[in-house]
C-alpha positions, 0 to 999 in steps of 0.5 A: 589449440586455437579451436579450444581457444575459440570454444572458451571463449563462445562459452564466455559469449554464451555466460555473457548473454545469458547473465544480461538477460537475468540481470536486465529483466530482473532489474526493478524500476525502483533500483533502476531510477536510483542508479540513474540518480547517482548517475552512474556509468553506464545507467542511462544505456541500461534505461534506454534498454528498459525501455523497449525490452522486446528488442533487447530481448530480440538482441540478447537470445539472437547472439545466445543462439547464435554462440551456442550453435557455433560451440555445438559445431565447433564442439562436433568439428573437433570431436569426429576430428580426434575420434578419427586421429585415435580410432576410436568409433564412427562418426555418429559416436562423435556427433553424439559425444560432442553433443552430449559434452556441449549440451553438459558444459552450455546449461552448467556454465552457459546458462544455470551459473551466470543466470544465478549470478546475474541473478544475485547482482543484477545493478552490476552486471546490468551497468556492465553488459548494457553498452554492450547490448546497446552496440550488438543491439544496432549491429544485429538490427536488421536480423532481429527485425527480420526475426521479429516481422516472422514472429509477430503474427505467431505472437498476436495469434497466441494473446501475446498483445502490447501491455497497455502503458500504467503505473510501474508500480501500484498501490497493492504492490507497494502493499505488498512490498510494504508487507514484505519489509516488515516480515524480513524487519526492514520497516517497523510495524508502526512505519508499514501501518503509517504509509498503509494509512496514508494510502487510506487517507485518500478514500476516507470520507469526513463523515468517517472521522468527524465527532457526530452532532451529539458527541459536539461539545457546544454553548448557546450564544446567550451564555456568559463568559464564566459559562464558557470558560467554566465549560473549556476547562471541564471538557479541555476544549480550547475551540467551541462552537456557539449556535444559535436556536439549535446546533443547525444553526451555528455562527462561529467558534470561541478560542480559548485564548481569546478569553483573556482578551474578552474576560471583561465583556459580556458580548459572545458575538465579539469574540466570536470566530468565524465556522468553516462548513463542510459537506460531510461527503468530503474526501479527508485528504481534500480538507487537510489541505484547505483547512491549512491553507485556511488555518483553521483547526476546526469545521463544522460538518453538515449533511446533504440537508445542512443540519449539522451532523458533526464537527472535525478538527485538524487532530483529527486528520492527522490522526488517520495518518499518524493514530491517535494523538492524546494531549494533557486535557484528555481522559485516558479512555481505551476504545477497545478494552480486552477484559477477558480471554475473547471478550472485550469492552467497546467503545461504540464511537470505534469504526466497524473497519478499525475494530475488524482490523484489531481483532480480525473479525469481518463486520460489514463496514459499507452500511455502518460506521461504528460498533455502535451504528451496527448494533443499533441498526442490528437490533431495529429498535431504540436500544437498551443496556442489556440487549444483545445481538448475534453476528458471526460467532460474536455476541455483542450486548450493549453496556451504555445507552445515551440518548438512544445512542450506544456508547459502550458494548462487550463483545463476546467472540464464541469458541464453541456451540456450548458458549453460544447456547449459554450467551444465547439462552 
């Protein structure tokens, strides 16, 4: 009886050890870090633990092999003992019946049911078996060094190196994870879309979302104040830029509301604002904080040469976080329009990236930023509404010219050769 006893209970150890393996391997630093916060009991055993885990590991499949050897000889011990007592074979029948049943019974309840339970309840039983494994883990210590030493250079010979310390988690991993929640409806697609943006916001240079010099709603210095007033309620501005000369030569910004305190005067240089110029090599995620710190709304932005090549505001940076934001003054103006079954009307201001990401086509976004930059650099001549380029299976012709600079264009994705002969004839 007390054989049987001492076999369930080796049976017990072997579960044990196995379902601390699964739990403590597949317990993620995320989940782990929260369990610390809360401080829960027996968290800060599981995080030592974590932190070496090759010794850990060293502990756990030590006292695993040592229990399963114990019940396979237990097991053996008390089969050729009992075949004997009924006569009932030899003794290679009893090694062989005892082995057969304790290698049934070790991967059932030893090994495949804790594993899958510690598998599905990892936090639990990782803050159960922890100060276990701590205690075990000093008592065998000097057998898994021992066992370690002999191991080690089979480990190395095999590429088994140290990983270099990195970041537990990186940026395409919480992608993915991202991903993951909204497939499974944990997040929003808005919500995953917003913390992807966030990501992107850090490589986003400025010349990607600033409005290009000729987009810049500005008034010369020398106009009247009914001028720039009458120009801030058409475009619905509330800052303008006033320069002098030309557009390079900026010298400062007027606010709307400044008007009220200047309607009676006829000197712009009085209420001029000071201009905030930025390279437009800028990181975007380096100008949010410094226009804050500054408070300004709006910079002007300038190329390698100086020469103004557009303007930015503080919307404008937010909205690469948060999408686009329209307020009472703008026109609702769709950037990118579906007409018809695999066509639409594109602003040429949209971005090579956002336009590929709404529409899954795979336009090349190094070498242009807009719709409208890689048409015209397509065509290789000053544009003109009609003209049309081939790109993939997309026909792109313009529909608006301003200045040489194309404002609006109809895509075309092509289905068959039959639709691309007849928009190419």
């Amino acid at each position: 009886m007390m054989e049987i006893l001492l076999l369930l209970t080796l049976f017990v150890l072997s579960a044990f050890f196995s379902a601390a393996e699964t739990a403590l391997t597949s317990l993620s630093k995320i989940r782990l870090n929260r369990m610390v916060a809360h401080k829960l009991k027996g968290a800060k055993q599981v995080e030592i633990l974590k932190q070496k885990p090759a010794e850990f590991l060293s502990t756990i499949l030590i006292g695993n092999n040592l229990v399963n050897i114990a019940a396979a000889a237990l097991a053996t011990s008390i089969s050729i003992r009992q075949m004997a007592i009924w006569g009932w074979g030899n003794m290679a029948t009893a090694v062989g019946v005892a082995t057969g049943v304790i290698t049934f019974l070790i991967l059932v309840f030893g090994e495949i049911t804790p594993k899958t339970v510690a598998l599905r309840n990892p936090e639990k039983f990782s803050l159960f078996a922890a100060p276990i494994i701590v205690n075990l883990q000093f008592i065998l210590r000097p057998l898994a060094y021992f066992v370690g030493f002999i191991s080690r250079p089979f480990i190395y010979l095999l590429g088994g190196k140290a990983p270099q310390k990195g970041p537990f988690i990186t940026e395409d991993e919480i992608k993915l994870i991202l991903a993951a929640g909204e497939k499974e409806g944990v997040i929003e697609e808005d919500e995953r879309e917003m913390i992807t943006s966030i990501f992107e916001f850090g490589e986003t240079v400025v010349r990607e979302v600033m409005t290009p010099r000729p987009d810049i709603t500005a008034l010369e210095v020398n106009k009247s104040v009914a001028e720039i007033i009458q120009l801030i309620i058409e475009s619905g501005h509330s800052r303008v830029p006033i320069f002098e000369g030309s557009l390079d030569n900026i010298i400062g910004f007027i606010y709307a509301k400044d008007l009220l305190k200047f309607q009676d005067s006829k000197d712009v240089r009085a209420m001029l604002r000071k201009a905030t110029f930025i390279p437009e090599t800028k990181k975007v995620a380096e100008l949010l904080p410094e226009m804050q710190t500054a408070r300004t709304h709006s910079a002007i932005i300038v190329d390698e040469y100086g020469m103004t090549s557009g303007l930015v505001t503080l919307e404008d940076l937010i909205e690469e976080i948060v999408g686009e934001i329209h307020d009472e003054f703008e026109r609702d103006e769709r950037m990118i329009e579906k007409v018809a079954e695999n066509t639409f009307i594109v602003n040429g201001l949209v971005s090579t990236d956002d336009l590929n990401d709404e529409l899954g086509l795979n336009l090349p976004e190094k070498d242009y930023d807009t719709v409208g930059g890689f048409v015209f650099g397509k065509l290789g001549k000053a544009p003109a509404v009609g003209n049309v380029v081939h790109y993939e299976n997309l026909s792109i012709s313009v529909e608006r010219v301003y200045r040489r600079r194309i404002t609006r264009v109809k895509l075309v994705r092509l289905t068959n050769k039959n639709e691309e002969e007849a928009v190419g004839g």
